[in-house]
PARO-845881 format. One record per residue (C-alpha): residue in one letter; z, y negated, x. Coordinates in nm, 3 decimals. Layout:
BEGIN
   type         z         y         x
      A         Z         Y         X
...
This chain:
BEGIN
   type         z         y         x
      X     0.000     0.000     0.000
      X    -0.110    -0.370     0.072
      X     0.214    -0.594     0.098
      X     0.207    -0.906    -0.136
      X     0.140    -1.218    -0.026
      X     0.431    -1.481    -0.045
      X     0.205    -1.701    -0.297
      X     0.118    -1.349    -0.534
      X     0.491    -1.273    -0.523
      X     0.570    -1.631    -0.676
      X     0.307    -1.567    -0.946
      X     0.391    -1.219    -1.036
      X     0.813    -1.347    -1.076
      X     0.655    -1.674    -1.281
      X     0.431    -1.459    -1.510
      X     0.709    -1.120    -1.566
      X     0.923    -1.412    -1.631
      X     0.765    -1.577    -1.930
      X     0.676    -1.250    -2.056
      X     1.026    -1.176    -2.115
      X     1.097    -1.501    -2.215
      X     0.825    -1.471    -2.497
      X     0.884    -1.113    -2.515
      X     1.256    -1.193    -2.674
      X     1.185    -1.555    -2.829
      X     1.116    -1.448    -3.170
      X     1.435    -1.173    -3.145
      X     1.712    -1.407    -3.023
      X     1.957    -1.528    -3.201
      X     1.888    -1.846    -3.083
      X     1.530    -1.833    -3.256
      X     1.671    -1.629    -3.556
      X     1.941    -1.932    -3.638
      X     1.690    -2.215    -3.574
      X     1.422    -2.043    -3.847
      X     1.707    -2.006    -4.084
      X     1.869    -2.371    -4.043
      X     1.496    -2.498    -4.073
      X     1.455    -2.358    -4.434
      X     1.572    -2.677    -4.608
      X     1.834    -2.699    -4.855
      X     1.829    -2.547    -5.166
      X     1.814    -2.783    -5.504
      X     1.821    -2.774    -5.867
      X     1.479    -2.919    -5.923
      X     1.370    -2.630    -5.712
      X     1.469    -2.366    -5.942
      X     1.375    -2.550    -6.272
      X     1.040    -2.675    -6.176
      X     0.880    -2.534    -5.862
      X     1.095    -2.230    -5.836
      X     1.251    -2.075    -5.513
      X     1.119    -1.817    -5.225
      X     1.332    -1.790    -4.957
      X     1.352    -1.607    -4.611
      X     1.659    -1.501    -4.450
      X     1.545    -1.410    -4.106
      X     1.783    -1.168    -3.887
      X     1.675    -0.964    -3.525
      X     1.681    -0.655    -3.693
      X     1.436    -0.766    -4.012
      X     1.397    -1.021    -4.249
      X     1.402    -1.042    -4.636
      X     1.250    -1.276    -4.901
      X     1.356    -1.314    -5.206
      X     1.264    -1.561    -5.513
      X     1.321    -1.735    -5.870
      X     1.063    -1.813    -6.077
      X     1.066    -2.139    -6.224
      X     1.262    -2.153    -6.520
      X     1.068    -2.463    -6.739
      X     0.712    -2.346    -6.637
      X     0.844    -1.974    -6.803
      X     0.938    -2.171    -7.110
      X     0.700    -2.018    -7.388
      X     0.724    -2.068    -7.760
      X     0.605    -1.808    -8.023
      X     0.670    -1.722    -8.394
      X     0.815    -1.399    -8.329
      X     1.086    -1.450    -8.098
      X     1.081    -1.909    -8.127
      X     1.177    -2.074    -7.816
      X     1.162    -1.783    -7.532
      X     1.318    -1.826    -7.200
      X     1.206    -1.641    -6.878
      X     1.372    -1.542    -6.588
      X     1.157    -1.347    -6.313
      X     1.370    -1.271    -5.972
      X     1.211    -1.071    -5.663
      X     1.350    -0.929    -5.311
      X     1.081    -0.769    -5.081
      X     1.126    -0.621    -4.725
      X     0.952    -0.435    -4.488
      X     1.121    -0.076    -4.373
      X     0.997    -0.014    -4.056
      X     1.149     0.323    -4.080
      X     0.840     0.437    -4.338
      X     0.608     0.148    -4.275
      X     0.614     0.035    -4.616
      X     0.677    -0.306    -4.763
      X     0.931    -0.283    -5.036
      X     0.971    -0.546    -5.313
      X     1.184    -0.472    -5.673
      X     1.108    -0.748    -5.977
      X     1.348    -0.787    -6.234
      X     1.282    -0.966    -6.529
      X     1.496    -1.104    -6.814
      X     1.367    -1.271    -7.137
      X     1.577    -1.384    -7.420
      X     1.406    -1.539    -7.777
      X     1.620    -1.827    -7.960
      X     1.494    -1.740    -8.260
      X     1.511    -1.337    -8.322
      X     1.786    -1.336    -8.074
      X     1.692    -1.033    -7.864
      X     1.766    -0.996    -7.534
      X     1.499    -0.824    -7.280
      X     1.543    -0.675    -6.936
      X     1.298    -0.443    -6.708
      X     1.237    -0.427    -6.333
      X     0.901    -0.321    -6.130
      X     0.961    -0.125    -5.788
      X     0.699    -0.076    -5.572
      X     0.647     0.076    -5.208
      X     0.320    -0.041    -5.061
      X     0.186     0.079    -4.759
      X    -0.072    -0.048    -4.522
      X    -0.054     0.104    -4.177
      X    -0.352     0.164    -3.928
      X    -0.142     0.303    -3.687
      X    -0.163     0.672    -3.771
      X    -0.468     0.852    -3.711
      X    -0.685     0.558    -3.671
      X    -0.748     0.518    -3.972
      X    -0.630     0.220    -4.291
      X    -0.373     0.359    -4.516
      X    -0.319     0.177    -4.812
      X    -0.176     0.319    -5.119
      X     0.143     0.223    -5.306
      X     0.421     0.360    -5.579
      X     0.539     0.146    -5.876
      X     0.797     0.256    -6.076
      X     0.931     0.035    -6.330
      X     1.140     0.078    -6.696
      X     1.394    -0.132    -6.944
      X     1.332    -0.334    -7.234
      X     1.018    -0.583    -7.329
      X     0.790    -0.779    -7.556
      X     0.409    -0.665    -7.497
      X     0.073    -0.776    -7.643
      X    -0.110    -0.492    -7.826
      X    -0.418    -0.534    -7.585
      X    -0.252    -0.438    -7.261
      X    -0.511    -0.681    -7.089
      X    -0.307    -0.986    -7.236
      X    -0.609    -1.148    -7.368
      X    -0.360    -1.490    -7.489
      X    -0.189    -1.687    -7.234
      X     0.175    -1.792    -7.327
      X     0.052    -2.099    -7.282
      X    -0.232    -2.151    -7.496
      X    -0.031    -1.952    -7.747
      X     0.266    -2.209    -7.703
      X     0.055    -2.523    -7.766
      X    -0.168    -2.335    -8.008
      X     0.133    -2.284    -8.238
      X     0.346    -2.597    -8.193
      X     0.010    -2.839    -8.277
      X    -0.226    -2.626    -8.496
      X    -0.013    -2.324    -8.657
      X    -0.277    -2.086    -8.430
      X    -0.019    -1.784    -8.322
      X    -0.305    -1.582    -8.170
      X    -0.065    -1.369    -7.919
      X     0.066    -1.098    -8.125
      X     0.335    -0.872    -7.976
      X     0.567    -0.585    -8.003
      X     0.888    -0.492    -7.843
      X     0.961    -0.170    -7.652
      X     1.149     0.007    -7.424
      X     0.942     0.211    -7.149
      X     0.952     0.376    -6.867
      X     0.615     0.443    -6.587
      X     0.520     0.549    -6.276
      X     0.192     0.447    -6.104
      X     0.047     0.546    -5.798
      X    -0.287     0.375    -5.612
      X    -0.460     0.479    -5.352
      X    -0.783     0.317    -5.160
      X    -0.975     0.437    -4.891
      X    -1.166     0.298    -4.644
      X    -1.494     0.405    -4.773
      X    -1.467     0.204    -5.079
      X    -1.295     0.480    -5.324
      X    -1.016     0.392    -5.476
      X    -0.777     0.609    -5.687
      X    -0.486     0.484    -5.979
      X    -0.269     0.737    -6.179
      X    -0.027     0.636    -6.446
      X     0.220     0.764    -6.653
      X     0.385     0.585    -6.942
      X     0.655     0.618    -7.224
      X     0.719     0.381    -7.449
      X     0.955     0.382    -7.756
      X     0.741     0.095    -7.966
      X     0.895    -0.128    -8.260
      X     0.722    -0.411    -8.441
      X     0.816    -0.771    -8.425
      X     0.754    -0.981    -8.753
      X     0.841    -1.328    -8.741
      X     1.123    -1.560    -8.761
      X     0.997    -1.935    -8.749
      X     0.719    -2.117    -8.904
      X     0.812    -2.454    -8.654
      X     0.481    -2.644    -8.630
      X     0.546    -3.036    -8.521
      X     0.280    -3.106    -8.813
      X     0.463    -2.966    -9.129
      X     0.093    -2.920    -9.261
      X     0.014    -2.681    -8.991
      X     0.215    -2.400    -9.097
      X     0.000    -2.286    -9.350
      X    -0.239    -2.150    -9.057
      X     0.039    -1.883    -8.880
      X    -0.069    -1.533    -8.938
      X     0.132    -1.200    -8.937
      X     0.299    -1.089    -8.553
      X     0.003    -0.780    -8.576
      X    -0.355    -0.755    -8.560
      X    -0.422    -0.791    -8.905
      X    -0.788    -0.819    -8.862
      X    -0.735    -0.422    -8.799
      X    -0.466    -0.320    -8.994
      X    -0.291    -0.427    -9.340
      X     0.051    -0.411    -9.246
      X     0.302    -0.358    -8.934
      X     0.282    -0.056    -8.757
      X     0.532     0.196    -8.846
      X     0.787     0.250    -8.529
      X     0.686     0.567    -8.310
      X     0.713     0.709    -7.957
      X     0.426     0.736    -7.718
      X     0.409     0.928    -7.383
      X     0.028     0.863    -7.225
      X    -0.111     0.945    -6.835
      X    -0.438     0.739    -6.737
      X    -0.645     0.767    -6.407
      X    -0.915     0.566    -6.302
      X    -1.152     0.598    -6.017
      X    -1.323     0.349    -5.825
      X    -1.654     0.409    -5.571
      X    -1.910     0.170    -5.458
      X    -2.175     0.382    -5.275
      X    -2.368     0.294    -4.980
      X    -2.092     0.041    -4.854
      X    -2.134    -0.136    -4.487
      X    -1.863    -0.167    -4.255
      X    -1.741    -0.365    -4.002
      X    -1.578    -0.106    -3.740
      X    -1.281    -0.177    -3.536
      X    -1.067     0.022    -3.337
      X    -0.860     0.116    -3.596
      X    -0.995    -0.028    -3.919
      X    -1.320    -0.075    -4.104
      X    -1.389    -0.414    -4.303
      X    -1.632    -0.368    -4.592
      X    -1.895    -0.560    -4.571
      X    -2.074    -0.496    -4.914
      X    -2.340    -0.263    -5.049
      X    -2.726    -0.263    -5.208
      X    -2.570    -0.041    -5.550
      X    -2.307    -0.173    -5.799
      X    -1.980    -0.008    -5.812
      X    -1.923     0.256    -6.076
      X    -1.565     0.270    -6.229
      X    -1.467     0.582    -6.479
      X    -1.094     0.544    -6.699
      X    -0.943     0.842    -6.879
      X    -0.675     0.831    -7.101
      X    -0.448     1.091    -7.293
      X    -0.194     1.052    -7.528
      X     0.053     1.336    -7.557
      X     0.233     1.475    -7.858
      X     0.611     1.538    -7.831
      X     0.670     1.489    -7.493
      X     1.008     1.287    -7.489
      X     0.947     1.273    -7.863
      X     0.572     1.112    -7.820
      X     0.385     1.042    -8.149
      X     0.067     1.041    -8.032
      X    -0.258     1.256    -7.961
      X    -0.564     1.111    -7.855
      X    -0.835     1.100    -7.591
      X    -1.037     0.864    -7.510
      X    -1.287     0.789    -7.206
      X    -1.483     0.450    -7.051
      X    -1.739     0.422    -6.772
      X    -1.822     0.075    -6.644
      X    -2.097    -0.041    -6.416
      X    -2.048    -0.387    -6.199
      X    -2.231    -0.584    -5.948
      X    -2.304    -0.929    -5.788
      X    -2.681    -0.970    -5.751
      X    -2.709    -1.249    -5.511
      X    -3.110    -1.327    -5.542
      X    -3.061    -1.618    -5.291
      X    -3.265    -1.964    -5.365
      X    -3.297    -1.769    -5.701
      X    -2.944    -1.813    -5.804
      X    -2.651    -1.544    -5.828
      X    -2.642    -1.259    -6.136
      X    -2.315    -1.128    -6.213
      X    -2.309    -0.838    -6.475
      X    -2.070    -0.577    -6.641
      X    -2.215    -0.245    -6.893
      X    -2.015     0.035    -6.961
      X    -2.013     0.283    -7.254
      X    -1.711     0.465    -7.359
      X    -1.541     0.640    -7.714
      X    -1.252     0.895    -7.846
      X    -1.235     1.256    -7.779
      X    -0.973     1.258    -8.016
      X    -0.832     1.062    -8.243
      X    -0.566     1.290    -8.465
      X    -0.276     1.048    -8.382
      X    -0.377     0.708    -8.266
      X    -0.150     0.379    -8.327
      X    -0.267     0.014    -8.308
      X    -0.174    -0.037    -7.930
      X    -0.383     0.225    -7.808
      X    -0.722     0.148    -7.997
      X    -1.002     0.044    -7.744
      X    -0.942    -0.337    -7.736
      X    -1.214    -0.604    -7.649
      X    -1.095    -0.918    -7.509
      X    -1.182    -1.187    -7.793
      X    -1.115    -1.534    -7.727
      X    -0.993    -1.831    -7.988
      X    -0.917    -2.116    -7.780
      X    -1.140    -2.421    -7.600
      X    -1.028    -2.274    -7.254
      X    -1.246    -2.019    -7.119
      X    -1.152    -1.599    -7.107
      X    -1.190    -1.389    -6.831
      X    -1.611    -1.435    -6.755
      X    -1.803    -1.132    -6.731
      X    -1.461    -0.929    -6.905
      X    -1.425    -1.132    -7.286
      X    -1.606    -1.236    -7.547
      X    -1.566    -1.618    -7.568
      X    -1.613    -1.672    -7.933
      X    -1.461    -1.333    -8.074
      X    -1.143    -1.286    -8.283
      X    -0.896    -1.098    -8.063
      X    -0.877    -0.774    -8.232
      X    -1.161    -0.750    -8.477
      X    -1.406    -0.541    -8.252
      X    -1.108    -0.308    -8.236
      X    -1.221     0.059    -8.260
      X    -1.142     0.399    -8.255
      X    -1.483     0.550    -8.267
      X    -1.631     0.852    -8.107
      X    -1.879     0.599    -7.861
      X    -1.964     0.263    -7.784
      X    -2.140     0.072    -7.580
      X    -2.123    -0.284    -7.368
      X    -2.190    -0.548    -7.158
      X    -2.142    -0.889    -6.994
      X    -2.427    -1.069    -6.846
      X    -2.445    -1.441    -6.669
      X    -2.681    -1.610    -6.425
      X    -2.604    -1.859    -6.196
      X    -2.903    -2.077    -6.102
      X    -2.726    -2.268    -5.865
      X    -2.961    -2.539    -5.857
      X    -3.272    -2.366    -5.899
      X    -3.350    -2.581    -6.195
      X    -3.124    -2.853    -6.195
      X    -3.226    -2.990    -5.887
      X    -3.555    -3.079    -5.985
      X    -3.425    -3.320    -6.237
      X    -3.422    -3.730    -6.066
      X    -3.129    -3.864    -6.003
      X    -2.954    -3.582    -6.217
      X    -2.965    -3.344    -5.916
      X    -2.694    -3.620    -5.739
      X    -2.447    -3.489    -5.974
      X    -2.474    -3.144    -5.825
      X    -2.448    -2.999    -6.159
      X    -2.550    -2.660    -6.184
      X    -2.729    -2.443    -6.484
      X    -2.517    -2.136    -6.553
      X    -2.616    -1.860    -6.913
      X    -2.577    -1.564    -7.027
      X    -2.487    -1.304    -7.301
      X    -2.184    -1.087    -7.403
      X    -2.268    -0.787    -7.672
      X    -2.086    -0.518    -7.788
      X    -2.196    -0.214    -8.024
      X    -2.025     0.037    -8.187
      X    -2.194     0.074    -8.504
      X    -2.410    -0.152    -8.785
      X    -2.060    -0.244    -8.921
      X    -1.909    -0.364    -8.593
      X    -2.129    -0.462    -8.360
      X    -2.080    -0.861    -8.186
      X    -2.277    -1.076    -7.957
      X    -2.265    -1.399    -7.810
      X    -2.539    -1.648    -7.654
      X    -2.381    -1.935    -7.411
      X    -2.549    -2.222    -7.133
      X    -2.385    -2.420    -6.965
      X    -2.283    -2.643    -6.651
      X    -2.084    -2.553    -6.352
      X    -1.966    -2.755    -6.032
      X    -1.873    -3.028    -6.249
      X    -1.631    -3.249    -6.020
      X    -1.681    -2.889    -5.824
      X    -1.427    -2.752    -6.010
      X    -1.473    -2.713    -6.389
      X    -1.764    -2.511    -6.629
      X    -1.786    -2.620    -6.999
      X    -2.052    -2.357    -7.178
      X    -2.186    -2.394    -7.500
      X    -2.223    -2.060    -7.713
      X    -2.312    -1.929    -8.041
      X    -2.198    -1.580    -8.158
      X    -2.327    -1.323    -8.419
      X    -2.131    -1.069    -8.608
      X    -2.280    -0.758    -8.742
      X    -2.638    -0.937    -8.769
      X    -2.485    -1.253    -8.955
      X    -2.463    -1.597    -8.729
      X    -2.072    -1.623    -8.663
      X    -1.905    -1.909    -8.498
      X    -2.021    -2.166    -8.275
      X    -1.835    -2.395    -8.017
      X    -1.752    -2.508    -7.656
      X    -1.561    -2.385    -7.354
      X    -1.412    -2.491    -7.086
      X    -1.302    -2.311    -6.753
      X    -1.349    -2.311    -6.386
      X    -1.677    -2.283    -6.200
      X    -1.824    -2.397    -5.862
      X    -1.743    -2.480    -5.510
      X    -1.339    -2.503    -5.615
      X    -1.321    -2.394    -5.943
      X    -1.465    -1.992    -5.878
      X    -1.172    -1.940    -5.708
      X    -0.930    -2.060    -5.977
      X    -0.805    -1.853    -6.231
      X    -0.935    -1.925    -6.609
      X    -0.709    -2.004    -6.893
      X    -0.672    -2.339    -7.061
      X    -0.438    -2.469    -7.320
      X    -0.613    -2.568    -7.665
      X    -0.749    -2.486    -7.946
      X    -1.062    -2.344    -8.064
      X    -1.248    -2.569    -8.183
      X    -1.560    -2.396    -8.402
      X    -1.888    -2.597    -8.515
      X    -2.218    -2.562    -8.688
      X    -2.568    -2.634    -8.521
């Protein structure tokens, strides 16, 4: 061996030194106490309006936990009248198993009916590329106790377009339930694009009919309708027990990669992405009520045709096995939509009641279509094109048979301040011309990545 020179000496001592030094930064007390002094103080306007999240940072781990803001929860419905919500979190990583850990209780109590609710969500989720070389990512919820849920399990209604819907127009679209559940779901996705989600659920159901008529406009109260989807059925559902497993799968084929030494990062993929749901109800398990079957496959893709503008689109056809026991809740649902802010694009159907396409039938069949020029016609328009405006239209059908089949016919503008879409649309029921109106959501440079849901009302026209 060559000896060291006096000068490499001084630089291997400078550099072993700072390694150490950065090595045990982040781990010494020192560090751990500044982090924690430096996470302000905590204040009441915090947890009424913004809501908290805090770290408390330690050298063997750190935890977060979190309160939900309490006047942003505030919701107000004509089952339950002035509702109050309370939704805690604590999440940690457990380097023993590699898993991020997080439980969610909830608590919800209604002035009106006077019921108290309580559940919690647990979930292990694990993402570790450290074993085998390969992305694991799959997780474990369990969760169980008491709660109020909307018959279509997508939550079409936001509490807050229900809240202002009901206080200024008498419009209590959200209808609910109560019930006390337990479930277990388990997700898994690989890294060629499959992905994989079991669940199991129980729930012990019981209607909720209403116990306040409060409208600030006296007048208005003549427009509240029953706490059920009475466009379906003619009275509340009688109380019953269901038990009821669903999987869904998940593949994109032909999907690109980005490879890394232990990971892969999608990159996309020439074919849509096919996405099959199966779902069985199950007679007197834990007491269940119910026996049914019923099945949905659903084709999706983003069609980007360049200069030509972007096509978006969503068809899938689906029906009951089995329908010898079948309650309100588990009907195939379509997302309707009764308000001036915008549903889910490409998932709703903007000028539908909520639960009139409803069905229990053997098949049916859908889709969701919408084209976004971005430009391509717009900008040939002088002085117009300065606006950056852009043309957006498209079509959302549905058809199950000649008595309850639906479609809708909308254009509109995007990018508008680059953040909102308003869309004008005209819908027909069963052949006959239904109602026409406006909406408004998010679309553009901003807006596409906000989520959609205004507060309002519908407001319905003639051409």
């Amino acid at each position: 061996p060559v000896p060291l020179e006096q000068e490499e000496k001084r630089d291997y001592q400078v550099k072993d030194s700072l390694y150490d030094i950065q090595k045990d930064s982040l781990q010494s007390q020192s560090s751990v106490d500044s982090m924690n002094r430096h996470r302000g103080k905590l204040r009441i306007y915090d947890v009424l309006w913004n809501g908290l999240r805090r770290t408390r940072y330690s050298k063997t781990g750190s935890f977060t936990w979190e309160i939900g803001s309490l006047v942003k929860n505030l919701e107000f419905n004509t089952a339950e009248g002035l509702v109050v919500n309370l939704n805690t979190g604590y999440s940690r990583y457990l380097r023993k198993w590699k898993t991020n850990f997080s439980v969610q209780p909830s608590f919800r109590y209604g002035f009106s009916n006077k019921h108290f609710n309580a559940w919690a969500n647990i979930n292990f989720r694990t993402r570790d590329w450290s074993s085998d070389k390969k992305l694991k990512r799959e997780s474990w919820t369990f969760a169980g106790g008491k709660r109020v849920s909307q018959f279509n399990k997508d939550n079409p209604v936001k509490p807050f377009d229900n809240t202002i819907g009901i206080l200024f127009w008498g419009n209590n679209f959200m209808k609910t339930y109560e019930n006390t559940f337990g479930s277990i779901s388990f997700n898994k996705r690989y890294e060629s694009g499959f992905r994989f989600n079991f669940d199991a659920l129980y729930e012990s159901r019981k209607p909720l009919d209403n116990t306040t008529h409060f409208t600030v406009f006296k007048g208005n109260e003549i427009n509240i309708t029953p706490n059920y989807p009475y466009e379906r059925i003619n009275g509340e559902f009688t109380p019953h027990k269901a038990f009821i497993i669903s999987a869904d799968l998940s593949i994109k084929p032909g999907q690109r990669y980005i490879e890394f030494p232990n990971r892969k990062v999608p990159i996309g993929s020439k074919y849509p992405t096919f996405s099959f749901n199966y779902t069985k109800g199950i007679e007197h398990i834990l007491g269940s009520d119910v026996n049914f079957d019923k099945w949905r496959l659903t084709v999706n893709d983003d069609m980007n045709f360049r200069i030509a503008g972007l096509l978006k689109y969503r068809i899938g056809i689906g029906g009951f096995i089995n329908a010898d026991k079948i309650f309100i809740q588990d009907y195939q649902h379509f997302n309707g939509n009764r308000t001036t802010g915008a549903s889910e694009y490409v998932n709703s159907y903007q000028l539908a009641p909520y639960y009139a396409l409803s069905t229990t039938a053997s098949f049916f069949t859908f889709g969701h279509v919408e084209h976004h020029f971005n430009g391509l016609l717009t900008n040939k328009i002088p002085l117009f094109k300065r606006l950056n405006w852009n043309l957006v239209a498209g079509s959302n059908a549905l058809y199950v048979n000649p008595s309850n089949n639906y479609i809708d016919l909308f254009v509109g503008l995007e990018n508008i301040f680059k953040i909102f879409r308003i869309d004008l649309g005209t819908a027909f029921i069963n052949g006959k011309k239904g109602d026409s109106g406006y909406f408004i959501g998010f679309g553009g440079t901003i807006g596409s990545n906000v989520r959609p849901g205004l507060g309002g009302r519908n407001v319905a026209f003639s051409f």
